[in-house]
GUFIBA-625073 format. One record per residue (C-alpha): residue number from 0; residue in one letter; y, z, x. Coordinates in steps of 0.05 Angstrom, whole numbers. Layout:
N
R  resi  resn   north      up    east
R   NUM     A       Y       Z       X
...
//
This chain:
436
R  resi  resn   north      up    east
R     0     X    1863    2281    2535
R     1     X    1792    2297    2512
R     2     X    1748    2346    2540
R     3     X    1711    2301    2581
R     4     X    1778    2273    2610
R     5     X    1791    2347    2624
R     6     X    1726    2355    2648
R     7     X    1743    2295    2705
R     8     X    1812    2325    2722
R     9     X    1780    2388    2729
R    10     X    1722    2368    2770
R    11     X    1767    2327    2815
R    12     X    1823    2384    2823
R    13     X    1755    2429    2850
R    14     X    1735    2376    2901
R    15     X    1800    2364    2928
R    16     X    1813    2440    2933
R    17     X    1741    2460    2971
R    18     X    1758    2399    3013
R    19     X    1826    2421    3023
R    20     X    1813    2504    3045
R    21     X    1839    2524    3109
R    22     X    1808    2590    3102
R    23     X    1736    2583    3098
R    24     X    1682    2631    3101
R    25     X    1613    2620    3142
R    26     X    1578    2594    3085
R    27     X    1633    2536    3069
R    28     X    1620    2505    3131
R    29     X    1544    2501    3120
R    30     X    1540    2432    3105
R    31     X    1595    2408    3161
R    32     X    1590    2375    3220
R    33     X    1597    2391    3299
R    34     X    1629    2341    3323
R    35     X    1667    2342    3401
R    36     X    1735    2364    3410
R    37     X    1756    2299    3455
R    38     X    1722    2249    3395
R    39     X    1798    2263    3355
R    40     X    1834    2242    3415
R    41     X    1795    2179    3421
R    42     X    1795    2161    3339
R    43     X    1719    2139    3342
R    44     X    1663    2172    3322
R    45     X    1590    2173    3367
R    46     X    1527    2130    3330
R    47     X    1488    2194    3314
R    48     X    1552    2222    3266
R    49     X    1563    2155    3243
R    50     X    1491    2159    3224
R    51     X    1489    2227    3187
R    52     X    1552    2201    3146
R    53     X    1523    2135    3111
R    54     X    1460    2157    3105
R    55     X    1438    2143    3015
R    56     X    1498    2095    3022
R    57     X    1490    2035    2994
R    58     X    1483    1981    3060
R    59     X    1548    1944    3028
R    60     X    1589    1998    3032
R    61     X    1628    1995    3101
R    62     X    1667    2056    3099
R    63     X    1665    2131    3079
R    64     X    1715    2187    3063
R    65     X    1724    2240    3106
R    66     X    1760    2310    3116
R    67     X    1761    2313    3196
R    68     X    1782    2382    3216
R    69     X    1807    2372    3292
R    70     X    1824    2449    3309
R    71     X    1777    2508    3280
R    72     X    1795    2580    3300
R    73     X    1733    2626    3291
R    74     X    1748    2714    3287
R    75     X    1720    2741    3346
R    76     X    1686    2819    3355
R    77     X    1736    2868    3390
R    78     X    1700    2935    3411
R    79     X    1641    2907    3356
R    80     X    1686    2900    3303
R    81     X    1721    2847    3278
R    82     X    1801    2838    3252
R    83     X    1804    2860    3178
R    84     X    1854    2853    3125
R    85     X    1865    2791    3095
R    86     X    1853    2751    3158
R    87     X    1797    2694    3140
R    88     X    1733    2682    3183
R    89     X    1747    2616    3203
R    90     X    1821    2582    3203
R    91     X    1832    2510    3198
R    92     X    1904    2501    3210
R    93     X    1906    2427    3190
R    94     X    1860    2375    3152
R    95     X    1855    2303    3173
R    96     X    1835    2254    3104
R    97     X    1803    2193    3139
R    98     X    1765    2135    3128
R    99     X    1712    2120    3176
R   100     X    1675    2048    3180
R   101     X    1609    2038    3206
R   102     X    1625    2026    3274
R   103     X    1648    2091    3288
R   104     X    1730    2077    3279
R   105     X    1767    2125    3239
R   106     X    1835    2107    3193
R   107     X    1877    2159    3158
R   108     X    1859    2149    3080
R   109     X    1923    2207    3070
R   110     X    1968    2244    3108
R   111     X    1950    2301    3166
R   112     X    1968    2365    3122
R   113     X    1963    2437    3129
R   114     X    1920    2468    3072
R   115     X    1963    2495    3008
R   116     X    1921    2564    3013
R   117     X    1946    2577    3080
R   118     X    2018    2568    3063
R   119     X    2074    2607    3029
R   120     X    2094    2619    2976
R   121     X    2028    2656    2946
R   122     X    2022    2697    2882
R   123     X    2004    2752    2932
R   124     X    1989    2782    3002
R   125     X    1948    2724    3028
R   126     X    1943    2699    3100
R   127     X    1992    2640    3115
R   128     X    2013    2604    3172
R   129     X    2066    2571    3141
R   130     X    2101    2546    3087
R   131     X    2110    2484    3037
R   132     X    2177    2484    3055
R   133     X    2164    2470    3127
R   134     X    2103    2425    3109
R   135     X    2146    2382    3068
R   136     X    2209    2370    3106
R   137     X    2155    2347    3169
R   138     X    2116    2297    3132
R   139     X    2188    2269    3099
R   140     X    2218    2273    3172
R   141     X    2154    2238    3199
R   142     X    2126    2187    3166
R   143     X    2056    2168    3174
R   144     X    2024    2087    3157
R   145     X    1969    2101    3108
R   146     X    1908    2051    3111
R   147     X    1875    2024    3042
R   148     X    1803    2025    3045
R   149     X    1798    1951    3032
R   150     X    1846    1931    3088
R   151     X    1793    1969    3147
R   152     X    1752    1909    3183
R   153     X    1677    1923    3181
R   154     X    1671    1896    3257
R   155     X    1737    1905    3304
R   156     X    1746    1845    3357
R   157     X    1779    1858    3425
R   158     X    1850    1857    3398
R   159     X    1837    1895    3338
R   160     X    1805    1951    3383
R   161     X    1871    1950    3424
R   162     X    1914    1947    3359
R   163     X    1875    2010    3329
R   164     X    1877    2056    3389
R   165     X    1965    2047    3391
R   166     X    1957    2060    3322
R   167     X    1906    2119    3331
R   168     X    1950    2146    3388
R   169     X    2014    2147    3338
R   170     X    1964    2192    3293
R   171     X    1939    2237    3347
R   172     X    2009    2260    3373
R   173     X    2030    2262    3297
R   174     X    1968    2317    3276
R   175     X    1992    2360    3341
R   176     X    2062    2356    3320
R   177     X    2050    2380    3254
R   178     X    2006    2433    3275
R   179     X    2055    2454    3320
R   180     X    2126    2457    3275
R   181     X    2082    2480    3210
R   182     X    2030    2534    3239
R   183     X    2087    2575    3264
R   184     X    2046    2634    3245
R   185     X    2001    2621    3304
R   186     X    2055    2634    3356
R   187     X    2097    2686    3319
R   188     X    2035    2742    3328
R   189     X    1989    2765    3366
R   190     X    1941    2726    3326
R   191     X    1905    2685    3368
R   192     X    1887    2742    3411
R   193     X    1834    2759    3347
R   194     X    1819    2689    3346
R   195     X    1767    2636    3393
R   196     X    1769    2566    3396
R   197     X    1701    2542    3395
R   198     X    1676    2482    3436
R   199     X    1660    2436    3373
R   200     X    1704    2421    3308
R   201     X    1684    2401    3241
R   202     X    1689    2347    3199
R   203     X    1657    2338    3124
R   204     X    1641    2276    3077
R   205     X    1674    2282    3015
R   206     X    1631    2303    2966
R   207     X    1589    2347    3000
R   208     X    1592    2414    2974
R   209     X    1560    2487    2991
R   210     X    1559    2543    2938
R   211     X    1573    2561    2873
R   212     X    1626    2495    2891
R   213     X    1573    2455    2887
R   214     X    1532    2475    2818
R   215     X    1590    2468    2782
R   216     X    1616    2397    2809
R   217     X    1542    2384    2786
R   218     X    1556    2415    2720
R   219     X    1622    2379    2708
R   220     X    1585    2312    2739
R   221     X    1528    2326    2686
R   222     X    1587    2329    2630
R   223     X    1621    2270    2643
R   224     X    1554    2231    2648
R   225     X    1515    2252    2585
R   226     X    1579    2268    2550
R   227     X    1543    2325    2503
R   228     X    1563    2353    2438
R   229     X    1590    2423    2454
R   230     X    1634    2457    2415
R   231     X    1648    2507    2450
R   232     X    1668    2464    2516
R   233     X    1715    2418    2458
R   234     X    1753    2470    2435
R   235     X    1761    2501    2511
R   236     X    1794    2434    2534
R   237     X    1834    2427    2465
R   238     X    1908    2417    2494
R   239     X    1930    2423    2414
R   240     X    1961    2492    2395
R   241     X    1912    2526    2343
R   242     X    1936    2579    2297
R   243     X    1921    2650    2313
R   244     X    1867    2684    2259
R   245     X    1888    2745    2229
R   246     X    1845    2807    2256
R   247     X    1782    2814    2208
R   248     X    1780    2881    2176
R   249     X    1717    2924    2205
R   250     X    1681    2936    2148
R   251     X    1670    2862    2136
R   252     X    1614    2868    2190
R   253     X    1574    2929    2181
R   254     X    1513    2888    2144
R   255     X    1509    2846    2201
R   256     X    1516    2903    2252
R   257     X    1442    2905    2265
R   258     X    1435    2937    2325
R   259     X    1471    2987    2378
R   260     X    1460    3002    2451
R   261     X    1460    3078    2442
R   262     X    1425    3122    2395
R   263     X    1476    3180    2407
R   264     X    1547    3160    2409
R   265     X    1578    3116    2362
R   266     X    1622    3056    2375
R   267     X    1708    3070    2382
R   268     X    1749    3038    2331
R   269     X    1771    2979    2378
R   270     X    1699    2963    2400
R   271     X    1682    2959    2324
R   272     X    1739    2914    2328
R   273     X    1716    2874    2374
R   274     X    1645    2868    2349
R   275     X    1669    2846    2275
R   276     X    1695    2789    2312
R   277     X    1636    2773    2350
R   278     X    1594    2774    2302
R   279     X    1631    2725    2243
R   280     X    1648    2677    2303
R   281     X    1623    2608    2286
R   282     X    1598    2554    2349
R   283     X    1649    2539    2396
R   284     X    1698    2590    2381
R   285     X    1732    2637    2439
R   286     X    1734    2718    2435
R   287     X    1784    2750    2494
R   288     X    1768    2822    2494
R   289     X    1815    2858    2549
R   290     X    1819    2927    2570
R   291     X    1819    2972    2638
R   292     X    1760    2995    2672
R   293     X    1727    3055    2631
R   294     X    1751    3031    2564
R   295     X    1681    3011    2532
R   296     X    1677    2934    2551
R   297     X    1604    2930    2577
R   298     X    1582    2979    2514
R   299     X    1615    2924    2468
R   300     X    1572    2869    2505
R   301     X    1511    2907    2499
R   302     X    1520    2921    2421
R   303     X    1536    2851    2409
R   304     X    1466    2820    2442
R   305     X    1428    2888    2398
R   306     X    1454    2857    2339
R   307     X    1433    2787    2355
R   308     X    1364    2809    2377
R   309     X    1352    2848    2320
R   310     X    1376    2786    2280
R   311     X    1333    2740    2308
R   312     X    1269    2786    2289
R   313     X    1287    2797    2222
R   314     X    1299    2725    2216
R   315     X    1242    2706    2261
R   316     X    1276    2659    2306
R   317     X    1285    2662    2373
R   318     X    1335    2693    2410
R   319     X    1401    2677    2436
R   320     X    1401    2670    2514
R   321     X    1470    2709    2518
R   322     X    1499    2687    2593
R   323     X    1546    2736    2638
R   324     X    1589    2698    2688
R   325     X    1645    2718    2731
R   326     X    1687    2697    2790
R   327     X    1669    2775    2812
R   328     X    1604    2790    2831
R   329     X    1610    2854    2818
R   330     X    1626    2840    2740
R   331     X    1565    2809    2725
R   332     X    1524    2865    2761
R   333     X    1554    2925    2724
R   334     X    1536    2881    2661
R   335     X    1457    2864    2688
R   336     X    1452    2946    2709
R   337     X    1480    2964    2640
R   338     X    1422    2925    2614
R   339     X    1373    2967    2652
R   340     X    1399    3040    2648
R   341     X    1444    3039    2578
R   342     X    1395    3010    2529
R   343     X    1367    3074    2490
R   344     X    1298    3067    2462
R   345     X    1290    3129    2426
R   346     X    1234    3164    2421
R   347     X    1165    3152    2372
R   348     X    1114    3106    2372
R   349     X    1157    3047    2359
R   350     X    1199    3052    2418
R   351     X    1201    3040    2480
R   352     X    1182    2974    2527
R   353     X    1118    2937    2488
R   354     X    1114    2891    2549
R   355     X    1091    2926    2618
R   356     X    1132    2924    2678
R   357     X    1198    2919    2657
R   358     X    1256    2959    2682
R   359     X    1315    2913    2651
R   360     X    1332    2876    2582
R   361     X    1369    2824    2631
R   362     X    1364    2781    2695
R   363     X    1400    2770    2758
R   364     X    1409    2704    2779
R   365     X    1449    2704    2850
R   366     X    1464    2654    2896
R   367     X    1411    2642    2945
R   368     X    1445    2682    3000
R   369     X    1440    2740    2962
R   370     X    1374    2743    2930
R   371     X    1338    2775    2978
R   372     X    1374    2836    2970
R   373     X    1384    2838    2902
R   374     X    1308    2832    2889
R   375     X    1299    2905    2900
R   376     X    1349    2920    2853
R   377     X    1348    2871    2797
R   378     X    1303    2818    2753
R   379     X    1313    2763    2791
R   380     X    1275    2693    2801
R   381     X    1224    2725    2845
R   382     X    1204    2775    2789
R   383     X    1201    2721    2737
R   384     X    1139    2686    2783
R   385     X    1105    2743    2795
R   386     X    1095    2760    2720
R   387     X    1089    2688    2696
R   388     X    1021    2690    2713
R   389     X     951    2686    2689
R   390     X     936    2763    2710
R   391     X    1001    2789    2680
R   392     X    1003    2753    2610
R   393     X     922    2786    2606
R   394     X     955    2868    2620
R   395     X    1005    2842    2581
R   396     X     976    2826    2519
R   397     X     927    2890    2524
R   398     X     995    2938    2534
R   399     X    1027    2905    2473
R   400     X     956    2908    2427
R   401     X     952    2985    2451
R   402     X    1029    2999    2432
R   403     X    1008    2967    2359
R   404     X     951    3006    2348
R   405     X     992    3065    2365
R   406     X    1049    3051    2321
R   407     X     997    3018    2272
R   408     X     933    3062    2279
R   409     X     901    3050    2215
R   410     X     912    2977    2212
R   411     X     850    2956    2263
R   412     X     879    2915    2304
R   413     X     832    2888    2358
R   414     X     874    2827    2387
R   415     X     935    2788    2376
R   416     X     918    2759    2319
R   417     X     895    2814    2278
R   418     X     970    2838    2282
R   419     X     986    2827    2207
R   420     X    1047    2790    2172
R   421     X    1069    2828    2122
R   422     X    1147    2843    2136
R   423     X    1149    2905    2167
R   424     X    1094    2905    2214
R   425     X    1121    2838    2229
R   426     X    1188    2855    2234
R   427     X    1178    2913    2285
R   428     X    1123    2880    2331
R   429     X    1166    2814    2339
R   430     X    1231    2854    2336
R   431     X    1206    2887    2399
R   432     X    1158    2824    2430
R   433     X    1227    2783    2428
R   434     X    1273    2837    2454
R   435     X    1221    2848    2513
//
C-alpha cells in the first residue's frame, strides 16, 4: 500500500468509528437528527426527514446511508450534579446501519450492533454494557437478511408495502432483542436510575461529521484528491521496515545551534541530544522524543524553533511555521504558554518585542467551542483581526523604527526604508521583525 491507499483506509476506519460511538458527548450529536421514538417501530421515515437527508444529492440518487440510533439515554442532574466517573453523557446502546429511499422506507444496509467502545474487553476502565463475546454469539445465533442498495425499489406498490413492513417487523423485534441479551449492563446496576430517556432519538447521514472528526476526514479527503508530494506524510504511511540511524554525536550540531529559549540555564545532555537530531533532520523524516512530565520536553521544543528563527534571519528567508498538535488539549497549551512566559529576551537595546502588542511568540488555534474562552488567555484568531489592520500595521511600523533608532542611534533612520543592509544591522532588525 501507498500512502494515499493508507490515507483511504485510514479515513474510512475514522468514519466508520465516529459513526459507530455509543458514547457520545453533546457536541457529537450536533449535526443529528430528532426524529420520533414510534417512526423505528413503523420503518418509515416522515417527508420533512426524508427532506433534510437528500438534500445536495444528486436527483438520481434514490437512496442514502444512514446510522439510525433507536434508543438514546441522556445523564440526568441529581441534587445539581450529575453522575461522574467514566459514565458518558449520552449512551447509545445500539446502532441501526440503514438505507433509506426517497419515499421515506428504511432497509438495513448492515446488521443492528452494539458499538465496539461500549463493550468489553477495553485496554482500560472504560464504561461498557457488554461484551464482544455476547455481541457475537447473538448476531451468529440470529441472523439478520441484509438489503443491497441496488435491490431497494425507488416507489413501493401495495404488495411491496405489505412485503416490507413483515420484513421491517422481523427487524424491529430483532434490534430489541439484541439490546436486550447484549446491554446487560443496563439491568445489572442501578444505572438507569442516573439515566433519562428523552422523547426523540437520533439518527445521522453518513458522512456528516462534527469536530476535530470532521477537519481531518477533510484533510484525509483533500489527500486522496490532490494526491500531494509530502514527504513527510510518505514516509509516515511507509509499511517497509527502515533501519534505525545511529545516535548523532552532540557536537556535530553546535554551529547550527543558533538559538536557545533561556539566557540563564543551559540545555541537559539529553535535550542536546535531542536537538542534534532535530536539527540535521532532512524533509519528511520522524523525531520521537519521550520522557515524563518535568523532564525538559517543552524547553527542547522551544530551542529547536530559536534555532530555526535565528536561521531564517541570518539566511533571510522566512520562517518555518513550526505546528503543535495533540489528542490532549492540554499538551498543546502548555506548549502555546511556554511560548509566552519562557522565551527570555535579555536585556539592552536589541531585545525585547520590536512589534507592539504582543504577549506570545505562538498562537492558539482551538476548536470553535472553545475560543471564546481561550481569547483571554491566548493569540488566537480574534487577535490576529484585530492587529491585521490598517491602524495597527501604522503603531506598528512607528514602534519598530523607534526600537532601530534606539539600538541604531547614529544611523538616522527616519522610516522603513532608511533601515540599512549591511549584515548586521540587517541581521538583527529582520532577526527580530521575523521572530515577532
Amino acid at each position: 500500500m501507498d500512502q494515499f491507499s493508507w490515507a483511504l483506509y485510514w479515513r474510512n476506519s475514522l468514519a466508520d468509528a465516529e459513526s459507530g460511538k455509543g458514547s457520545l458527548k453533546e457536541k457529537d450529536v450536533e449535526s443529528f437528527i430528532d426524529v420520533g421514538k414510534d417512526i423505528f417501530e413503523k420503518g418509515d421515515l416522515p417527508q420533512d426527514i426524508i427532506s433534510k437527508l437528500f438534500t445536495g444529492e444528486d436527483p438520481e440518487t434514490q437512496t442514502v446511508s444512514i446510522i439510525y440510533r433507536p434508543t438514546i439515554l441522556i445523564k440526568i442532574l441529581q441534587h445539581g450534579k450529575t453522575l461522574t466517573g467514566t459514565y458518558p453523557e449520552i449512551i447509545s446502546p445500539v446502532i441501526c446501519p440503514l438505507y433509506v429511499n426517497r419515499q421515506g422506507y428504511m432497509y438495513p444496509s448492515a446488521p443492528a450492533s452494539v458499538p465496539r467502545d461500549i463493550l468489553s474487553p477495553q485496554d482500560d476502565a472504560k464504561f461498557t454494557l457488554g461484551s464482544v463475546k455476547q455481541l457475537d454469539a447473538f448476531l451468529t445465533e440470529n441472523p439478520i437478511h441484509i438489503s443491497n442498495d441496488s435491490d431497494i425499489p425507488n416507489e413501493l406498490n401495495a404488495s411491496e408495502i405489505e412485503a416490507f413492513i413483515d420484513n421491517w417487523k422481523l427487524y424491529y423485534d430483532h434490534c430489541l432483542e439484541l439490546y436486550s441479551n447484549v446491554c446487560i449492563g443496563l439491568k445489572q446496576s442501578d444505572l438507569l436510575t442516573h439515566y433519562t430517556k428523552p422523547e426523540n432519538v437520533l439518527l445521522c447521514k453518513l458522512g456528516e461529521y462534527s469536530g476535530a472528526s470532521r477537519s481531518i476526514l477533510n484533510l484525509y479527503d483533500s489527500i486522496n484528491s490532490s494526491k500531494p508530494k509530502t514527504p513527510l506524510f510518505e514516509n509516515y504511511a511507509n509499511n517497509q521496515n527502515i533501519d534505525l540511524f545511529p545516535c548523532i554525536k552532540m557536537s556535530e550540531s553546535i554551529v547550527s545551534r543558533y538559538g536557545h529559549s533561556n539566557d540563564q540555564y543551559a540545555l541537559a545532555d539529553a535535550q542536546r541530544d535531542a536537538l542534534t537530531h532535530a536539527i540535521k533532520m532532512s524533509n519528511g523524516e520522524i523525531l520521537a522524543v519521550n520522557g515524563p512530565p518535568g523532564t525538559g520536553k517543552t524547553t527542547f521544543v522551544l530551542s529547536v524553533v530559536a534555532s530555526l528563527w535565528v536561521e531564517a534571519a541570518i539566511d533571510e528567508t522566512e520562517p518555518p511555521v513550526i505546528v503543535a498538535a495533540s489528542t490532549n488539549n492540554q499538551a498543546v497549551t502548555n506548549v502555546i504558554k511556554a511560548f509566552g512566559k519562557d522565551f527570555s529576551e535579555g536585556a539592552g537595546e536589541l531585545s525585547g518585542r520590536w512589534l507592539p502588542n504582543l504577549s506570545s511568540y505562538g498562537a492558539y488555534f482551538p476548536a470553535k467551542y472553545r475560543q471564546a474562552e481561550a481569547q483571554d488567555i491566548y493569540q488566537t484568531s480574534s487577535f490576529f483581526e484585530s492587529i491585521e489592520t490598517e491602524e495597527y500595521i501604522e503603531s506598528a511600523e512607528s514602534y519598530y523604527i523607534d526600537k532601530v533608532v534606539k539600538a541604531f542611534p547614529n544611523l538616522g533612520i527616519v522610516s522603513l526604508k532608511d533601515v540599512p543592509h549591511f549584515p548586521l544591522c540587517q541581521t538583527t532588525c529582520r532577526a527580530h521583525y521575523l521572530i515577532n
